[in-house]
PDB file with SEQRES, HELIX, SHEET and CRYST1 records, atoms N, CA, C and O in Angstrom:
SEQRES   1 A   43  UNK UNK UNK UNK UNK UNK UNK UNK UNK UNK UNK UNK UNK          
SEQRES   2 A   43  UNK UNK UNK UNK UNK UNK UNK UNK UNK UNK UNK UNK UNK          
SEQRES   3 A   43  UNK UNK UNK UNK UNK UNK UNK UNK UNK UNK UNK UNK UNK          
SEQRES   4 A   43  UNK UNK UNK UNK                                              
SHEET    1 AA1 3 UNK A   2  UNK A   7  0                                        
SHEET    2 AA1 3 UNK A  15  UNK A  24 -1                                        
SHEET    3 AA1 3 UNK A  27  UNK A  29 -1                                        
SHEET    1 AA2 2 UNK A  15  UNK A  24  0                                        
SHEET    2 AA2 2 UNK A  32  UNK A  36 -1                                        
CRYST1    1.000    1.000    1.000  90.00  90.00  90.00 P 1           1          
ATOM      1  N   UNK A   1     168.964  79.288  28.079  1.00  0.00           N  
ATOM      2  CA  UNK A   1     167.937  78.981  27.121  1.00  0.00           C  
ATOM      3  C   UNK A   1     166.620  78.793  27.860  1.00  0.00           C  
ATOM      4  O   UNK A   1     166.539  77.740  28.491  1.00  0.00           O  
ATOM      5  N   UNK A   2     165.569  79.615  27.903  1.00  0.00           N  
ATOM      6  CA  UNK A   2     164.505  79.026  27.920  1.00  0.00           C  
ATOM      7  C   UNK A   2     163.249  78.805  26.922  1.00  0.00           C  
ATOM      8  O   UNK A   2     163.007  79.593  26.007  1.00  0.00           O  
ATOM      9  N   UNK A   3     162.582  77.810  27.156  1.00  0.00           N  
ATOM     10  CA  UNK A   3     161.480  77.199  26.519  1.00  0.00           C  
ATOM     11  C   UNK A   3     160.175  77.200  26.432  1.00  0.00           C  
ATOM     12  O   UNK A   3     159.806  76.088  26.811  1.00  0.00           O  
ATOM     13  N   UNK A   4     159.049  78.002  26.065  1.00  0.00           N  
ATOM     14  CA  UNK A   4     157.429  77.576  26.742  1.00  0.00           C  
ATOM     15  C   UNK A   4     157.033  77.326  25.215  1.00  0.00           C  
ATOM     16  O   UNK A   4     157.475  77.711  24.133  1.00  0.00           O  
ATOM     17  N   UNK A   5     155.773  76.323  25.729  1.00  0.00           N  
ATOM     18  CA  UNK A   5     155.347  75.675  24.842  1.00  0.00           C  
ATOM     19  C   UNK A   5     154.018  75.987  25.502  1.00  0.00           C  
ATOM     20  O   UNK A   5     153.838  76.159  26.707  1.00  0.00           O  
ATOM     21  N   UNK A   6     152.818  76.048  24.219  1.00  0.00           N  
ATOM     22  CA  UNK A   6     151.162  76.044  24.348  1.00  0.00           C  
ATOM     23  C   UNK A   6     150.810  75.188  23.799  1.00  0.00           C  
ATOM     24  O   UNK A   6     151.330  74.981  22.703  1.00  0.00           O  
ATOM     25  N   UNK A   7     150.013  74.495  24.168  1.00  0.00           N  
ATOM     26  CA  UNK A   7     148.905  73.770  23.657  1.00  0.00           C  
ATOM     27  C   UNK A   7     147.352  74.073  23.875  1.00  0.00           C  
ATOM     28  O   UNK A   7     146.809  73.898  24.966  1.00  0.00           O  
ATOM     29  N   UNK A   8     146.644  74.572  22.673  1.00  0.00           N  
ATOM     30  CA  UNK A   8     145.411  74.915  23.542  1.00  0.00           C  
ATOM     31  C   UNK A   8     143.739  74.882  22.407  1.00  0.00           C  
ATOM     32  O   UNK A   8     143.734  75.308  21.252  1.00  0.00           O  
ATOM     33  N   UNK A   9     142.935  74.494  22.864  1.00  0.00           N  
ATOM     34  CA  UNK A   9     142.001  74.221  21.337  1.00  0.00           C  
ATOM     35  C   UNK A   9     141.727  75.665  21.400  1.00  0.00           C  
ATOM     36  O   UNK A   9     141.817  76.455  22.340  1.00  0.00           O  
ATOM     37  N   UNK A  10     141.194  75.900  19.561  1.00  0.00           N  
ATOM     38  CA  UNK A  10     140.329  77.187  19.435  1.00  0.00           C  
ATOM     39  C   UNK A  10     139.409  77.201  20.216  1.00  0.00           C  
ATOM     40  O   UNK A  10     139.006  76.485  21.133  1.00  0.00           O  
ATOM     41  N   UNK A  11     138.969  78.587  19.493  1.00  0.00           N  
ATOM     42  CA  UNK A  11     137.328  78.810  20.052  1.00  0.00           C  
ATOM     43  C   UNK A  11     135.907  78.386  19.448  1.00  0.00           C  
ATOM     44  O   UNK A  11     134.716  78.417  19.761  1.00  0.00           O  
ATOM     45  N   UNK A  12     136.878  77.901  18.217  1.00  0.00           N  
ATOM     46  CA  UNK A  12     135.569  77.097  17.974  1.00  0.00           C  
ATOM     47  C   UNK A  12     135.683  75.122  17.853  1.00  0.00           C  
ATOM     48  O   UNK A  12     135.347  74.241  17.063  1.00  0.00           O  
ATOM     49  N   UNK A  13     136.266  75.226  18.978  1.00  0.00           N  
ATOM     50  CA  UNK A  13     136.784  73.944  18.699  1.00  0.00           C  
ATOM     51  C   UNK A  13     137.223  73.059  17.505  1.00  0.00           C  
ATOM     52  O   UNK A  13     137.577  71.904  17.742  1.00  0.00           O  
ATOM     53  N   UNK A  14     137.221  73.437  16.494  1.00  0.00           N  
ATOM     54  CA  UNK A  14     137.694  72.575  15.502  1.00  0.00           C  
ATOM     55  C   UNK A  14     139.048  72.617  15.224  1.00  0.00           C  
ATOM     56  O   UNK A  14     139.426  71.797  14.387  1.00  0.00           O  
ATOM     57  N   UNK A  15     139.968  73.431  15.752  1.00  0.00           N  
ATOM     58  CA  UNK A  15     141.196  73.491  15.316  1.00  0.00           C  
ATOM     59  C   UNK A  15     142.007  73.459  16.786  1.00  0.00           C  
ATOM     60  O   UNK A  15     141.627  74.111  17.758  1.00  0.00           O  
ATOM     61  N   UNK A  16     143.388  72.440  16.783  1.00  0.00           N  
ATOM     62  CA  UNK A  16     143.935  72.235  17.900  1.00  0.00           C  
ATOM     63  C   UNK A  16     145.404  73.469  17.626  1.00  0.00           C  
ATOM     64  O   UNK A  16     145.801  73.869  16.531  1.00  0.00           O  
ATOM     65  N   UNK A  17     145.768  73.711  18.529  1.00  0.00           N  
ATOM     66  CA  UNK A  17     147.106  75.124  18.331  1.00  0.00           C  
ATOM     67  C   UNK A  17     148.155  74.493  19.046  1.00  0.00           C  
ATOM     68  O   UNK A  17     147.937  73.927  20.118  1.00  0.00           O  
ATOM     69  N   UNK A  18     149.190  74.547  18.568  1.00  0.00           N  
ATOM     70  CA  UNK A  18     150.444  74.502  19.102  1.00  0.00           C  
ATOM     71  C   UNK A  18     151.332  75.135  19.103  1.00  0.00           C  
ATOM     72  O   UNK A  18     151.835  75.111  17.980  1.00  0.00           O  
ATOM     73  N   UNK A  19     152.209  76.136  20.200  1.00  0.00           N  
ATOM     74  CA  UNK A  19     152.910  77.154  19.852  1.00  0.00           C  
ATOM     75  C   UNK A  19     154.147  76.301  20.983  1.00  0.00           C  
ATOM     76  O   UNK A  19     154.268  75.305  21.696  1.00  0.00           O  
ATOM     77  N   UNK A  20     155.135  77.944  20.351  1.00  0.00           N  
ATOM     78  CA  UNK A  20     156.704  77.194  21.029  1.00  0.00           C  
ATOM     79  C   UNK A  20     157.516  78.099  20.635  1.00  0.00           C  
ATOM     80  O   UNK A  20     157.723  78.399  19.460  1.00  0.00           O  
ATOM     81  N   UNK A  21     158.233  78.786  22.001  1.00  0.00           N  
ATOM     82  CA  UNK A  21     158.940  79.865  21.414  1.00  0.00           C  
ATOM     83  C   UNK A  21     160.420  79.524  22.624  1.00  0.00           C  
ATOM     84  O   UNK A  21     160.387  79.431  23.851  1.00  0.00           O  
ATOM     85  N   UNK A  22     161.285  79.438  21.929  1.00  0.00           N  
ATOM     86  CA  UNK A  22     162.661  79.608  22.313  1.00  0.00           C  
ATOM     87  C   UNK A  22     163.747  80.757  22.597  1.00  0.00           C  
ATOM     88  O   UNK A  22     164.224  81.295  21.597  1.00  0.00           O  
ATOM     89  N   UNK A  23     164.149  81.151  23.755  1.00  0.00           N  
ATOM     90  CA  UNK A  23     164.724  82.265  23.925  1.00  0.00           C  
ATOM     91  C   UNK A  23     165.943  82.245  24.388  1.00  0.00           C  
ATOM     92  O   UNK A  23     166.117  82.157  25.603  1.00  0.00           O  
ATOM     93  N   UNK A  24     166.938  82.317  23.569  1.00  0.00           N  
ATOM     94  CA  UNK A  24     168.613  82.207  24.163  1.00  0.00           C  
ATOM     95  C   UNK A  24     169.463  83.363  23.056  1.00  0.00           C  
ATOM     96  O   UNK A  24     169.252  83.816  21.931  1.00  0.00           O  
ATOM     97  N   UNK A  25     170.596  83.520  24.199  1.00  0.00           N  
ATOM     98  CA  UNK A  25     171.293  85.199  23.747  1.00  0.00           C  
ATOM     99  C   UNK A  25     170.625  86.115  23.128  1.00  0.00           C  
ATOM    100  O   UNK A  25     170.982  86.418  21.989  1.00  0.00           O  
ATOM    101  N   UNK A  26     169.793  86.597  23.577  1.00  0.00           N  
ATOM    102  CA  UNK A  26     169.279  87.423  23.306  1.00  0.00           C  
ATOM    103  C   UNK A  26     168.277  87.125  21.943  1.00  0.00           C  
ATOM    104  O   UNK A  26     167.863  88.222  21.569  1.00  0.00           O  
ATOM    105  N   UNK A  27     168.004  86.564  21.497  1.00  0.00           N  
ATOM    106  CA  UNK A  27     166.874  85.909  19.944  1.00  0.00           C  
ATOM    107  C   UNK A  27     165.698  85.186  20.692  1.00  0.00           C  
ATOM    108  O   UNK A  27     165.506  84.549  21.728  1.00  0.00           O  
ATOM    109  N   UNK A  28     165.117  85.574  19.747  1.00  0.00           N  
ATOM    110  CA  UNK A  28     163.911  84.340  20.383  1.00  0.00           C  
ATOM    111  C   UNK A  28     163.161  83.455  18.885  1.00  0.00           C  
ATOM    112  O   UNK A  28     163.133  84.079  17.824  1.00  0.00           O  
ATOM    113  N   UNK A  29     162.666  82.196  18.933  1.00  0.00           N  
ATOM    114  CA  UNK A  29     162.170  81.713  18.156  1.00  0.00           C  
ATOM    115  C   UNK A  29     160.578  81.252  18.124  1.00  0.00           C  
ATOM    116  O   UNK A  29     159.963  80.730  19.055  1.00  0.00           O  
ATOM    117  N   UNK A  30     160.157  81.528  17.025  1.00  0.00           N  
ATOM    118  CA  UNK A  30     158.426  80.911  17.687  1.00  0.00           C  
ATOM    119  C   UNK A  30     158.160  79.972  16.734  1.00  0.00           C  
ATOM    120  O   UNK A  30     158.997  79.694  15.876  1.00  0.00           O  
ATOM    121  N   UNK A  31     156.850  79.335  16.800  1.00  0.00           N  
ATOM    122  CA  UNK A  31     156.842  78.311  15.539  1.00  0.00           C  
ATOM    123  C   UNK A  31     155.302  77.984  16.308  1.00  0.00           C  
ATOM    124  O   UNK A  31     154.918  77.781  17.460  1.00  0.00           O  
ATOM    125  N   UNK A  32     154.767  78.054  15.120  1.00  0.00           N  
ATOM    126  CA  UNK A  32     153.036  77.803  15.353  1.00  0.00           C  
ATOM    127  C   UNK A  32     152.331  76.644  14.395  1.00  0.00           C  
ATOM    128  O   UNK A  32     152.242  76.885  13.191  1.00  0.00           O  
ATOM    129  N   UNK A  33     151.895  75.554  14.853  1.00  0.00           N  
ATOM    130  CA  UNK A  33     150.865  74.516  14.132  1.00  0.00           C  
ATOM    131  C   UNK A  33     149.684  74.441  14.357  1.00  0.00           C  
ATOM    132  O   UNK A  33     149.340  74.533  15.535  1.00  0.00           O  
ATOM    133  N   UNK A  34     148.806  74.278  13.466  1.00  0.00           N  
ATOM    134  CA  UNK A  34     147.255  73.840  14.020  1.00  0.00           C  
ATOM    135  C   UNK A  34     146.771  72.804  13.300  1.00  0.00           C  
ATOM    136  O   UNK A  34     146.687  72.799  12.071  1.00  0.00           O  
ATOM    137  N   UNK A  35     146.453  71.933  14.016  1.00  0.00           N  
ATOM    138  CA  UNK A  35     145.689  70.832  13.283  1.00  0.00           C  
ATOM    139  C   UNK A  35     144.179  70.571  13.529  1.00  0.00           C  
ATOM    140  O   UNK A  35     143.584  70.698  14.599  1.00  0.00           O  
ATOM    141  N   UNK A  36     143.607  70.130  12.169  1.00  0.00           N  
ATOM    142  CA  UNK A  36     142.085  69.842  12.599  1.00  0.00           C  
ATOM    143  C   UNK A  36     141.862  68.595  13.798  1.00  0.00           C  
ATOM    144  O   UNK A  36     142.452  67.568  14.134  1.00  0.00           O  
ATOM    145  N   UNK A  37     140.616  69.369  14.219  1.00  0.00           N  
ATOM    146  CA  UNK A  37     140.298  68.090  15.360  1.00  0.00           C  
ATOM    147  C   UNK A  37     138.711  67.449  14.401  1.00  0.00           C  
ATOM    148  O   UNK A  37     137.830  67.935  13.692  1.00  0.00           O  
ATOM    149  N   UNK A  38     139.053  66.252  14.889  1.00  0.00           N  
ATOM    150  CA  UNK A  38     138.272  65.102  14.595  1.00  0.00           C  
ATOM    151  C   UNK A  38     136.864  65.347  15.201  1.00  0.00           C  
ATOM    152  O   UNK A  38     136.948  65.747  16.362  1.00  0.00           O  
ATOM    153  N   UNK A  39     135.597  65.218  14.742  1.00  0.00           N  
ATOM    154  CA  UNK A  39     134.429  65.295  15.535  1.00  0.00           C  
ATOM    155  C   UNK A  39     134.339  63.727  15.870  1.00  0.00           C  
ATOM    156  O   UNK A  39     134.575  62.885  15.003  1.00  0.00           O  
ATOM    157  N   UNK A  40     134.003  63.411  17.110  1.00  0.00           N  
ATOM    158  CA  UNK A  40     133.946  62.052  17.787  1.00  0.00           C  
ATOM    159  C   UNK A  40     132.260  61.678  17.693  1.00  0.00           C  
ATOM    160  O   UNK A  40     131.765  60.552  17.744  1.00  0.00           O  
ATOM    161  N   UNK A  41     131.544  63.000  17.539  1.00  0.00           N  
ATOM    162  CA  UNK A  41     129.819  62.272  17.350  1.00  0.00           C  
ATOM    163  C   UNK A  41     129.342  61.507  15.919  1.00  0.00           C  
ATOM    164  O   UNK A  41     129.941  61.567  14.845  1.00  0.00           O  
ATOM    165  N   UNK A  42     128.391  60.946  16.141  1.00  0.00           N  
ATOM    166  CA  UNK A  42     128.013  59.965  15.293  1.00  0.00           C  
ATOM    167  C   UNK A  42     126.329  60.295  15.160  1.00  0.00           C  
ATOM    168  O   UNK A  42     125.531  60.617  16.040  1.00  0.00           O  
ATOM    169  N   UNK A  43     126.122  60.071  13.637  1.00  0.00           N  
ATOM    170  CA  UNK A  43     124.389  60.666  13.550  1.00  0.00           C  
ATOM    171  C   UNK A  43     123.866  60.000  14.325  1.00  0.00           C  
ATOM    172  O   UNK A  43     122.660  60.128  14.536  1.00  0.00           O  
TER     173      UNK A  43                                                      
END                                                                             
């Protein structure tokens, strides 16, 4: 079985990515999330 996992922000920074793909006997699995990122500035 192996495993890789991404984590990585867009390009426009507002959206965070998470990927993950699993590979055993021959199949593989992927599975993708993105969540909004928070702006930390203040007016």
């Amino acid at each position: 079985m192996d495993f890789v996992e991404r984590l990585e922000l867009a390009e426009d920074e507002k959206t965070l990515i998470y990927e993950q793909e699993i590979y055993a006997g021959g199949r593989s699995v992927r599975r993708r999330e993105e969540f909004p990122v928070m702006s930390h500035e203040r007016p």
